[in-house]
Structure formats: C-alpha cells, structure tokens
C-alpha positions in Angstrom: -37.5 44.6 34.3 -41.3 44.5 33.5 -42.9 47.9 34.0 -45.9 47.3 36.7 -48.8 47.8 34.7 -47.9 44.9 32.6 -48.5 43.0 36.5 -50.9 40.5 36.9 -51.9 40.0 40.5 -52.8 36.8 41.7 -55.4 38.1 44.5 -58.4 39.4 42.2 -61.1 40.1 44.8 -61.9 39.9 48.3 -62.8 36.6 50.5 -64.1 36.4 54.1 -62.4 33.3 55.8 -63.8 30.7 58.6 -63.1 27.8 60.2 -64.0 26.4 63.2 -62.9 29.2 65.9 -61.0 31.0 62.7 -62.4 34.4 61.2 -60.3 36.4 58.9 -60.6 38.8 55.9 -58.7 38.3 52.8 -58.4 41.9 50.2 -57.6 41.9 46.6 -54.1 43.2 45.2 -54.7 46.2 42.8 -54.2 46.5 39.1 -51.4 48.2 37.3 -49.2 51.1 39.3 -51.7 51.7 42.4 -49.1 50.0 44.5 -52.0 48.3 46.5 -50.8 44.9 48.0 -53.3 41.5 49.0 -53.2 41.2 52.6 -55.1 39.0 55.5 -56.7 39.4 58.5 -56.7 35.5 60.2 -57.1 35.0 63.6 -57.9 31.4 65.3 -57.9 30.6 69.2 -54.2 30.6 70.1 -52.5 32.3 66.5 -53.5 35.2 64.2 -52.1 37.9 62.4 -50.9 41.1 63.9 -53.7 42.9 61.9 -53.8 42.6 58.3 -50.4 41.7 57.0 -49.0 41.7 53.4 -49.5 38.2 52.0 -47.0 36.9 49.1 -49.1 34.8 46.5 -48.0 32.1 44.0 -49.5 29.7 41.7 -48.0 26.1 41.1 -49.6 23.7 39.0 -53.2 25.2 39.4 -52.6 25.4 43.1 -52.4 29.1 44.8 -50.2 29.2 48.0 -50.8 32.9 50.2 -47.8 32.9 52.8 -47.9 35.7 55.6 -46.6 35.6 58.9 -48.5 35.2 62.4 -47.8 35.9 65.5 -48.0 32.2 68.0 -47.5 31.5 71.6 -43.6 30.6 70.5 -42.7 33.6 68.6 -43.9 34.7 65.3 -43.9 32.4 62.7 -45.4 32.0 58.7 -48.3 30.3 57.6 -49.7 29.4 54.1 -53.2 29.5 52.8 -53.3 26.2 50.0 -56.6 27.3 47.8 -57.8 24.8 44.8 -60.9 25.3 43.3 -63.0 25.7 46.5 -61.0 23.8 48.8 -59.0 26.5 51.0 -57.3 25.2 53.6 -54.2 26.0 56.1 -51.5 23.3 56.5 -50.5 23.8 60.1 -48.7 20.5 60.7 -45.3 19.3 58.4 -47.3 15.6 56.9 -49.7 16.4 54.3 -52.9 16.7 55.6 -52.6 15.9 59.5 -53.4 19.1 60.9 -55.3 20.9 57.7 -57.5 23.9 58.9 -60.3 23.6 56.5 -61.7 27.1 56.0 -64.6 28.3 53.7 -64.3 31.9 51.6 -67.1 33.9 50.7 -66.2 36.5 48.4 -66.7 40.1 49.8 -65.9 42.1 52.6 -66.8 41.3 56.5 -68.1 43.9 59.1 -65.3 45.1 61.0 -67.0 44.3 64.4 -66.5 40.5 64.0 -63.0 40.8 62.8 -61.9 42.9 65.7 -63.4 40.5 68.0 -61.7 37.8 66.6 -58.5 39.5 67.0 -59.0 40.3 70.3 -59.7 36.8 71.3 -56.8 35.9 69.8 -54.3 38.3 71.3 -56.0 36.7 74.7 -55.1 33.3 73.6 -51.6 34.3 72.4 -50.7 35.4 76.0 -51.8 32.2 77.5 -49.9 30.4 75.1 -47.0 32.2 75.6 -47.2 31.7 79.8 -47.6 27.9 78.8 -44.9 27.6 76.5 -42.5 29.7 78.8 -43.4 27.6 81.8 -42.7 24.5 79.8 -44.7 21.9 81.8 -47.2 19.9 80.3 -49.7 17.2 80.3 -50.0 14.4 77.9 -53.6 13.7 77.5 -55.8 10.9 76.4 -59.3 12.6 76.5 -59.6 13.2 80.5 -56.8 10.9 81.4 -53.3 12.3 82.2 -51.0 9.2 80.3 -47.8 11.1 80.4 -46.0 14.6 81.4 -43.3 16.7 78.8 -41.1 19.3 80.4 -39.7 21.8 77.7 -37.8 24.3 79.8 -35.8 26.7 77.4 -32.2 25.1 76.9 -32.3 22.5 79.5 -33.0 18.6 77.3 -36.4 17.9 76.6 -38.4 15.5 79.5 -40.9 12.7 79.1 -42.9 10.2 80.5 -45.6 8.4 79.6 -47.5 5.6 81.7 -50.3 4.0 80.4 -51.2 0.7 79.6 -49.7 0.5 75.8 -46.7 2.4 77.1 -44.3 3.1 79.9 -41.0 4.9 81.1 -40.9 4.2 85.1 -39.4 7.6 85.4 -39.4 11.4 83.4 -36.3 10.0 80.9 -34.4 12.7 78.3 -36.0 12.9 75.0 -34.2 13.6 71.7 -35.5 16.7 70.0 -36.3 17.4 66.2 -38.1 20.6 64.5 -40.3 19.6 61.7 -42.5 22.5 60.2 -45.2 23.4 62.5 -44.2 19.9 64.7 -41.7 19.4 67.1 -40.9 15.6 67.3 -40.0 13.8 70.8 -37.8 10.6 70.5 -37.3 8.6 73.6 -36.4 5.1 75.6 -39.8 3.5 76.3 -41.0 0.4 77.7 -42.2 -2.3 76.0 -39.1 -2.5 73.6 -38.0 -5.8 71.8 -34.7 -4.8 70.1 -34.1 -1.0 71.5 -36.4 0.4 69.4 -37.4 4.1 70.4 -41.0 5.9 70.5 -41.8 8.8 68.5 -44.5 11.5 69.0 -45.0 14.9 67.2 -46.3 17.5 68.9 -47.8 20.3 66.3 -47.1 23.4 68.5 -50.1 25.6 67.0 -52.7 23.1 68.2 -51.0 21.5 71.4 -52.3 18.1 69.6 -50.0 15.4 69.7 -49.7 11.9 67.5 -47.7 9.0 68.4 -47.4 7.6 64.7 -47.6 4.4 63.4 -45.8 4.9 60.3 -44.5 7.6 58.1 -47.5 8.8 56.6 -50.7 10.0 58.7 -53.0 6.9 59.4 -56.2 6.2 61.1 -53.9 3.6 63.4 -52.2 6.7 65.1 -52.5 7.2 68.1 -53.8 11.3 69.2 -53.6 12.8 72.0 -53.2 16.6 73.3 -51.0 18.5 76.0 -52.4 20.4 78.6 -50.5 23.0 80.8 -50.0 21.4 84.1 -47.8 18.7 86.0 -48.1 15.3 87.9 -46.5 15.4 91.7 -44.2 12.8 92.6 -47.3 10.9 94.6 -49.9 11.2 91.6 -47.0 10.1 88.9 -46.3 7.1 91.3 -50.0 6.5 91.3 -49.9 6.8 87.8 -47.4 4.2 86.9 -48.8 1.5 89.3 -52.2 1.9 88.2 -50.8 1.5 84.1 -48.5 -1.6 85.3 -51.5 -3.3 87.3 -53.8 -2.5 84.0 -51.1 -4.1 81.6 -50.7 -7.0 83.7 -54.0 -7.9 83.7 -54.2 -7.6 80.2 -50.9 -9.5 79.1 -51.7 -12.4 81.6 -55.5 -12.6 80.0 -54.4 -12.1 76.6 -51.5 -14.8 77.1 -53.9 -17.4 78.4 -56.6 -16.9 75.7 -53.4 -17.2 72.8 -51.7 -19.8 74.4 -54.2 -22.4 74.9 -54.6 -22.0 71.5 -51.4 -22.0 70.7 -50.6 -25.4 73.0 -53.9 -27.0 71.2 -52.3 -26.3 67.8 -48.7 -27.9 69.3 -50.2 -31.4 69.3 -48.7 -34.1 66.9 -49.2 -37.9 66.9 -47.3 -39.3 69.4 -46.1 -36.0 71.2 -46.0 -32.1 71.1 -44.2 -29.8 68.2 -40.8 -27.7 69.2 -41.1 -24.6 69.4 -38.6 -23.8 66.6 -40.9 -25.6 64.5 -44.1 -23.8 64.9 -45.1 -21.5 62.3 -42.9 -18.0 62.2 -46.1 -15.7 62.9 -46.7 -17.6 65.8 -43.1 -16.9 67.0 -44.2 -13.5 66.2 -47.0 -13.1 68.0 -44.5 -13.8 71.4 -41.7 -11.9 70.8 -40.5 -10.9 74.0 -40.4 -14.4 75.8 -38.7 -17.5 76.4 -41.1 -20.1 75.3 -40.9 -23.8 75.5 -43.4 -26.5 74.8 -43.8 -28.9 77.6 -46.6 -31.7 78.7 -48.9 -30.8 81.6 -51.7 -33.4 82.6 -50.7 -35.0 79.0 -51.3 -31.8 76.7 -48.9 -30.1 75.6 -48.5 -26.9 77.4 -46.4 -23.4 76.9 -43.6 -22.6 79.8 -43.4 -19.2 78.9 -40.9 -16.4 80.8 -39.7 -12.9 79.3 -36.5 -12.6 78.1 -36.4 -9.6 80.5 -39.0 -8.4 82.9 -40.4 -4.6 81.3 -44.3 -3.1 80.6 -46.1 -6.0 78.8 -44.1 -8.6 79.7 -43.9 -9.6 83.0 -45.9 -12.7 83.0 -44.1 -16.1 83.6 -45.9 -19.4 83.5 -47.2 -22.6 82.3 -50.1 -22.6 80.0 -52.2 -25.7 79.3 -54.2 -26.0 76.1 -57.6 -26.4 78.5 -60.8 -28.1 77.4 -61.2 -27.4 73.2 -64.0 -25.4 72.2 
C-alpha cells in the first residue's frame, strides 16, 4: 500500500461554479497526511447537494470526472462534474450532450451568503419536486400548449396520451417503461403508424424536459417539449383530441391535393396514364398509408386515393385531378 504522503490529489485549488440558476463552491483536497477531502457545494433550481459533500475525482485521458451525490425530487441520486481545459460541464441526461449544464469556474472561494441562498432555494424546489413526482400527473407541453398528459403513479403502469397534430392516441394508453441514466424513456401505441411501429420519448427527470427523438443520437430534428404538474379533465382531453384531428385533417387533405396533382401530372404517358406500380418508389413513399390507383377524370389522369385504415393523418379518401399545370 502507498503511504499517503506519496498521494497526489487531483483537486489542487478552489473553483466557484455557475450556470444558469446553478451556484456552487468547489474546495481543494489537501496534500500529504492532513486527511482533508475535495468536496462541492452545487445547488440548481430543483437539485443540489445536501451541503458540501465529499466528491471522488478521476482523470481519463486528460478528462477529470468529480462524482458526488445530490439530493432530487425522486430520491437522492449521483451526478458528475466532466472538466476539460475550461469546459466544465454537468451531464444530466444519458446521450452525450443532450442535457449538458454548462457551468463556468472561477478559481477562489465564494461568500457564504450566496451559497446559502442558493441552497435554500434549492431545498424549496426539491419539495415541490417531490409533491410533483409523488402525485405523478403531468402535462406534456409544447411551449403554452398542453399536446399530451403522463400519469406515473408509484407501481401502477405508466400512462400517456398525446394529441396534437403530428401525433395521437384517442385515449390515455399503457406505456412501456425504461431507466436510462438521468432519463426515463416512455414507449407507446401511437397513431399515425404504418407497420406497428411505436413512439419513443425520454423524459430527463432533473429538468422535467422531454424529447421525442428522431434517431439515436441527439439531433436538431427532435422534437422538445417539457412536463408540467397538472392534468386534462375528461371534457378538455375530448376537446383536445377533436381540435388535433380537425387540425390534421386539414392539413393531410391540403397537403394531399397540392402532392397529388402533381403527382397525377407526372402519371401522364402517350396514349394513357402510368400504373401505379410503375411510378417511381419515392413516390410510393411519399403515400405510404393509402390505397392509390391511377384513374382518368375529365381526361387526366387522376389519383383514387383511400387509407388502408382510417387513423391520425390518414383519413382522407378521394379523387384527385392533376388541375390546370403551372
């Protein structure tokens, strides 16, 4: 065993830590036999540490990880401070870089004033977070817009619905639950679906925010949104999903008229119209979902088009003619 003054802490001086709505204190180990751990002081709006904790350091590949735990409004937990060079930051979401707390340090020590206000604030926000999470009912939010509800009520399955006009589950349906990190993923039945395919979201508990992903990396094509404590009645959820049904109506049946007068100009051939079958496969594509033939109408050739079953997005059933060219 190495005698301790042979140590060589990893923690050499002091930093002050902020964020947006984070303060904290980091303090230097000591040298040799004084016994003297690093610890941190971190406290952000709804998780912080009870006091300054012991933190353990290590060093990989010029990267220094400080993990300590916090306390969280669904039990205590333990976070990691990533410093390189002068980027410091705390990864509070499981895919690299989703839900990054970018901090600055300054070395030194802060005045104890702000640090005890900024735990204080935090123990406040802790307590609310706790009520939330204990009462289980919440609000899926696209900026001021309620789109959805999740019910997470201790042992009982998770509940979802969402109702908007990308997405829609006519009633709260089960949800299959998964723990990833610092995100708790929802997988669940959702309308439109073309071959039983299932949506996704991750929901990084610290934060409340919530992405619905688009692949398995973070990417500026996912969709965020954020859950509020609250719930729908049954009158505003009904509401809800006829006003998202009557918006993606509109939408499919403008959408479909625009594509498929183009799509019926583009069917023409000398002496008659193309088969369907025979039309490029990214225009197939572009209609999966429906039963389309091509037909004449006034002449033209036109698209009969019906889904191959009536759900969010595809509802529309009709003819559409190729209309004047442009």
């Amino acid at each position: 065993m190495l005698a301790c003054a042979s140590s060589s802490p990893l923690v050499t001086e002091a930093w002050v830590l902020k964020g947006p709505g984070v303060l904290g204190q980091l303090s230097a180990s000591g040298h040799g036999c004084d016994g003297k751990e690093a610890s941190i002081g971190l406290w952000g709006a709804t998780w912080g540490t009870a006091g300054h904790v012991p933190v353990e350091a290590t060093e990989e590949d010029g990267v220094l990880w400080l993990s300590f735990p916090i306390q969280t409004g669904v039990g205590e937990g333990v976070a990691a401070l990533r410093v390189q060079g002068e980027d410091v930051r705390v990864p509070l979401g499981a895919r690299s870089g989703e839900f990054d707390l970018v901090l600055t340090r300054t070395p030194g020590v802060s005045p104890a004033a702000p640090l005890q206000a900024a735990e204080r604030s935090a123990q406040a926000g802790i307590t609310v977070e706790q009520a939330a999470w204990e009462q289980g009912d919440f609000l899926l939010m696209d900026g001021t817009e309620a789109v959805g509800e999740v019910s997470l009520r201790g042992d009982a399955p998770p509940m979802i619905s969402v109702h908007d006009i990308t997405w829609l589950t006519p009633e709260p349906v089960v949800a299959a639950r998964a723990d990833d990190g610092g995100d708790l993923l929802l997988v669940f039945p959702v309308e439109p679906t073309l071959e039983d395919e299932e949506a996704l979201i991750r929901i990084n508990v610290l934060t409340r925010a919530v992405v619905v992903p688009s692949q398995a990396v973070p990417s500026p094509m996912d969709r965020r949104l954020k859950l509020e404590a609250g719930v729908l009645s049954d009158a505003e959820r009904a509401e809800a999903v006829a006003a998202a049904i009557a918006s993606a109506d509109a939408a499919e049946e403008a959408w479909l008229e625009e594509a498929g007068a183009d799509l019926a100009r583009r069917a023409r051939r000398s002496g008659g119209c193309a088969e369907w079958s025979e039309l490029p496969e990214e225009w197939r594509l572009m209609l999966a979902g429906y039963e389309v033939e091509i037909t004449t109408l006034d002449g033209e050739c036109a698209l009969e088009v019906s889904p191959d079953w009536r759900q969010h997005r595809r509802r529309y059933s009709g003819v559409i003619g190729a209309g004047e060219s442009p």
